[in-house]
N, C-alpha and C positions, 0 to 999 in steps of 0.2 A: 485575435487571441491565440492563436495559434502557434505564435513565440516563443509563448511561457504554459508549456505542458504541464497539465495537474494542477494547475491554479485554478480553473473553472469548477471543478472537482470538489476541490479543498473549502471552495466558499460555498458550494451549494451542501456538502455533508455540513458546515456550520448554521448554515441555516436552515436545514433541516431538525437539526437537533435543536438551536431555539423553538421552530413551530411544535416540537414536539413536549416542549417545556407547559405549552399552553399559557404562555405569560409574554405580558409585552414590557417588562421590568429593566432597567439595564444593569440589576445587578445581577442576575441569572445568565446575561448576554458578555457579561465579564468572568463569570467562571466560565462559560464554555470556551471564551478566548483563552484564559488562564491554562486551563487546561490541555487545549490541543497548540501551546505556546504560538499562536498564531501571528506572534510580533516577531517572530523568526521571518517570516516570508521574505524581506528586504537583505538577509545575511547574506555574509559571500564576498569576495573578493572582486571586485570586477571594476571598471572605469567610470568615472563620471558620468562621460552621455551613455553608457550600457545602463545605469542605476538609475537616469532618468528619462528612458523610455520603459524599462519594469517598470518603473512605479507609474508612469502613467496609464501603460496598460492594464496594470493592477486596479486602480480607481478609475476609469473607464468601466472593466467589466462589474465593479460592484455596483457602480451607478445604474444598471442597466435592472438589476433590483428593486430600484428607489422607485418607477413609475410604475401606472397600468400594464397590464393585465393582471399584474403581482397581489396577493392579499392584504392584509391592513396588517397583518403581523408580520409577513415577511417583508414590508415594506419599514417598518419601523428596526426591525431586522439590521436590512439592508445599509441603514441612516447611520444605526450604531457600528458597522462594518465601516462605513466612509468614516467616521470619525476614528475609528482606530488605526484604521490604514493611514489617515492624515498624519496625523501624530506619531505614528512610527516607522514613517518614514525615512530614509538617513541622506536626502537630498537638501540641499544648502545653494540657495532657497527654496523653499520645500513647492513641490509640484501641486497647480489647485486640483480641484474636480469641476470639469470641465459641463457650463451646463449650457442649452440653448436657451435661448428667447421663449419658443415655442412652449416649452415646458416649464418655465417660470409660474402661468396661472396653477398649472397642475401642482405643483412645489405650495403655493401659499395655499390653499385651498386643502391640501395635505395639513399644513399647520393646523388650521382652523379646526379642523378635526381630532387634531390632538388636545387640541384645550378646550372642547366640547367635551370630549370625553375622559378629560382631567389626567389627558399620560402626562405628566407635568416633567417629569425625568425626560422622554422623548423630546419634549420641547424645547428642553433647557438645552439638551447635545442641538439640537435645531441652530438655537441662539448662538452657542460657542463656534458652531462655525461660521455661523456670518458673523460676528466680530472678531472672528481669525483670518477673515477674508479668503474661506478658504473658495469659493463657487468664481469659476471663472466664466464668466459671460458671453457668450458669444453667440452668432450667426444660426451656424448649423452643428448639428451632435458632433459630429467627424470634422477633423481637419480635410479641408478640399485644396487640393493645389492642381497647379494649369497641366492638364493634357497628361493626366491619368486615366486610366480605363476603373470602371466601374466593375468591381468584383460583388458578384450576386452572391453575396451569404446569408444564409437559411440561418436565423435566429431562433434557435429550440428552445422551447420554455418550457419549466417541465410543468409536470400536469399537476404536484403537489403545491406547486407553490400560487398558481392559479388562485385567483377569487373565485369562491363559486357559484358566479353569476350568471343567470340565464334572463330570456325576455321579463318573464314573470317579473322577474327584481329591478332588471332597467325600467320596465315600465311602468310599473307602480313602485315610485317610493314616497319619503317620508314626504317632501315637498307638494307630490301630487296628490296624496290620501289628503294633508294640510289644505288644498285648496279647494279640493272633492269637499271636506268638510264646512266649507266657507260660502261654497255654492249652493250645496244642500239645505244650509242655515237661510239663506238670502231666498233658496225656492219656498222656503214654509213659510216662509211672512210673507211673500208675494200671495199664496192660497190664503191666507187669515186677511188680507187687503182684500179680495175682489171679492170674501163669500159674505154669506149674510152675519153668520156669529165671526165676531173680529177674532174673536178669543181661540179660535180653532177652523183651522179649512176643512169644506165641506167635504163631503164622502167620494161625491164626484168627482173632485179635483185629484183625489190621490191615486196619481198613475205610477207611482213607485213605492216602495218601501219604505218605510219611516230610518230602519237600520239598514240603511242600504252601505253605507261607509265603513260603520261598526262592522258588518258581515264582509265586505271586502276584504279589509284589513285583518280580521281573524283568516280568511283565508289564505292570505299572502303569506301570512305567520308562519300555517300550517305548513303551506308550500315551504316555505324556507327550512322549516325544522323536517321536512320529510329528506330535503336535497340535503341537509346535512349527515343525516342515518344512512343516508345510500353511497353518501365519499368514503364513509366510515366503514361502512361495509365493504366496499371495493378496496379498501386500503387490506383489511383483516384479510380479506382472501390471495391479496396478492402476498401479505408476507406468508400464508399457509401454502400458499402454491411456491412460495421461494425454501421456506423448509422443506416439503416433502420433495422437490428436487434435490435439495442437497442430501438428503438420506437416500436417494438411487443412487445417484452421484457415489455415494460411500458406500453401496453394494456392490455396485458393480465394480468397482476398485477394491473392493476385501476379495475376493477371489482372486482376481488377477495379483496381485502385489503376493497372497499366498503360494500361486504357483509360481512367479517367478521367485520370491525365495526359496522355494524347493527345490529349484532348477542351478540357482546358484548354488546349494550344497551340494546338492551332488555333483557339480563339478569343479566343488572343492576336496570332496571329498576323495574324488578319483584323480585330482591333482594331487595330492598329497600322498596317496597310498600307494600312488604306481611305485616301485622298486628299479633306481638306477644301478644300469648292467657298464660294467666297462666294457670299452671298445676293444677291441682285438687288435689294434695296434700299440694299447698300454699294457697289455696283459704279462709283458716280458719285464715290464716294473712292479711287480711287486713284490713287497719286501717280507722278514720274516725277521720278528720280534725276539731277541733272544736277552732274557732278561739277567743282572747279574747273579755273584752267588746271595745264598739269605743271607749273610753277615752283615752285609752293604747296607746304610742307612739309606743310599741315595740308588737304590736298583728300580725304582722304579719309572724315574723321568729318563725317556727317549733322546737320544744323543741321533747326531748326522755320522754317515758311517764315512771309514775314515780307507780310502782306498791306496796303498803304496804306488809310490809316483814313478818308483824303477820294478821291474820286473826281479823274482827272486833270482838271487842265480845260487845253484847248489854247489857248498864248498867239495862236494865229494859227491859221488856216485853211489847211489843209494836206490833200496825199493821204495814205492811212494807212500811204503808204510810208513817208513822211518821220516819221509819228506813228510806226510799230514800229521806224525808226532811234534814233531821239530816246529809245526803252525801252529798248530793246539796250544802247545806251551809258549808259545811264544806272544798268543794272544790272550791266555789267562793270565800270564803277566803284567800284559799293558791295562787288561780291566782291574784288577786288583791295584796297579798303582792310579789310574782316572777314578776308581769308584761309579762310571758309566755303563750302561752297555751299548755292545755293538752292536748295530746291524748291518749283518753278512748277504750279500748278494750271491746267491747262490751258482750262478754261471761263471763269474770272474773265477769263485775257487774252483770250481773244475779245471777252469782253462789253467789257472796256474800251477794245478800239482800234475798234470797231464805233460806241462812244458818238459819235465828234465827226461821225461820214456821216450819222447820224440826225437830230439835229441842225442841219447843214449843208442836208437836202433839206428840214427845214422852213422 
């Protein structure tokens, strides 16, 4: 089973949840399919012979449900699982459930007990698959083929699904108390044969109990109703022991989840808040905003600055007063006709009103 992971899984939370229904009904065993859409199992894309060894591992592992050690309801269970898995299966022709020889009496003898105890829906799903032929017949449970090695696997049953049978119950049941009482009947009229009054055996003769079978069987009773207070009880404490783990469980995880969110902010915070320095190799770029005059509708969207592609040359020989006059106006002109402003790199205009004095003193 080891193929088809989560399958084993999948059937035992189903059948957990019918034993927990307390009903051996198959209309309750049809909502719980409905509900955890368990006709999905077969879906999927894949090949023919891929689709018909799932499905036989599939009904393989539910059959394993169907016998002993399993309870009478998980077995009934189990019956209503093979008939659904049959049927919604999407192989052509549809794969059986594979039974042995061996476990045939165990199979009829199951019926029998459903129609004793009038599960009449049980018996009916019973019926339909042997007139669907769905039981294939065979030898041994497993397919054996020549000159394979025998893989020892540990068959885990779980403990809830268990009958809960002890000697007490195998050894007194209904059939033995029936024949205890048959004996017992046959020992008093033997006493009433050999004493003097036929009508009643003498005082001497009675070396047991009158209710000796009556008192048996209220004790077996007892016995059985005490063994079932004690599943019930080991059931309750396992779920309280499964709760109060998961509330450490969520203690001990509210602190830690608190600190490391804590630990995350603050090193968002101190991501966020540090202050980018520029590099001292960009420090020679940066610019200076000079916006145009008020007039201008359009003075406040940022233009690329616009650098002359020849150097100025001076028509005449001037102080650099008259040379930064002569750019001044010459630059409030071109913003007044763009409606832009510019921005002036402040080292270029040094360099170029400096050019015509160098010049001049050579």
């Amino acid at each position: 089973m080891s193929g088809v992971p989560g399958l084993k899984e999948d059937c035992e939370e189903l059948l957990g949840a019918f034993q927990q229904a307390d009903t051996v009904r198959f209309e309750r065993f049809a909502e719980l399919w409905r509900e955890r859409r368990f006709h999905t199992v077969f879906y999927g894309r894949m090949r023919a012979l891929e689709r018909n060894k799932l499905t036989k591992k599939t009904l393989d592992l539910a059959r394993q449900y169907f016998f002993p050690p399993y309870s009478f309801q998980i077995r009934v269970g189990a019956l209503y699982l093979l008939y659904g898995l049959y049927n919604a299966q999407l192989c052509q022709p549809k794969q059986k459930i594979r039974i042995a020889l061996k476990d045939w009496p165990e199979i009829q003898k199951f019926q029998l007990d459903l129609l004793d105890s009038q599960h009449y829906d049980a018996a009916y799903i019973f019926r339909k698959l042997r007139l669907a032929r769905a039981f294939h017949f065979t030898a041994m449970p497993k397919l054996l083929t020549y000159r394979t090695k025998k893989k020892s696997e540990e068959n885990y049953i779980k403990e809830e699904f268990k009958d809960p049978s002890d000697r007490v119950n195998s050894l007194i049941t209904n059939d033995v108390l029936e024949e205890l009482m048959n004996i017992h009947d046959h020992y008093q009229k033997m006493k009433c044969v050999i004493s003097a009054d036929k009508s009643q055996p003498d005082k001497a003769l009675s070396l047991i109990k009158d209710d000796f079978v009556v008192t048996l069987k209220d004790i077996t009773l007892e016995h059985q109703g005490w063994q079932q207070n004690r599943m019930k009880l080991l059931q309750n404490n396992e779920v309280t022991h499964e709760t109060e783990n998961k509330k450490k469980e969520q203690t001990f995880l509210e602190p830690e989840g608190s600190e490391r969110a804590s630990a995350l902010a603050r090193i968002k915070y101190k991501s966020y808040s540090a202050v980018v320095e520029v590099s001292k190799s960009r420090r020679h770029r940066q610019v200076r905003l000079e916006s145009s005059e008020p007039g201008s509708s359009c003075g406040k969207s940022p233009s690329r600055s616009k650098k002359p592609s020849r150097r100025p040359q001076p028509a005449r020989r001037g102080s650099s007063s008259e040379v930064r006059g002569e750019m001044q106006v010459a630059k409030e002109t071109v913003t007044q006709h763009i409606g832009m402003p510019i921005i002036v790199e402040e080292d270029s205009e040094e360099g170029e009103v400096s050019l015509p004095k160098r010049r001049r003193q050579r």
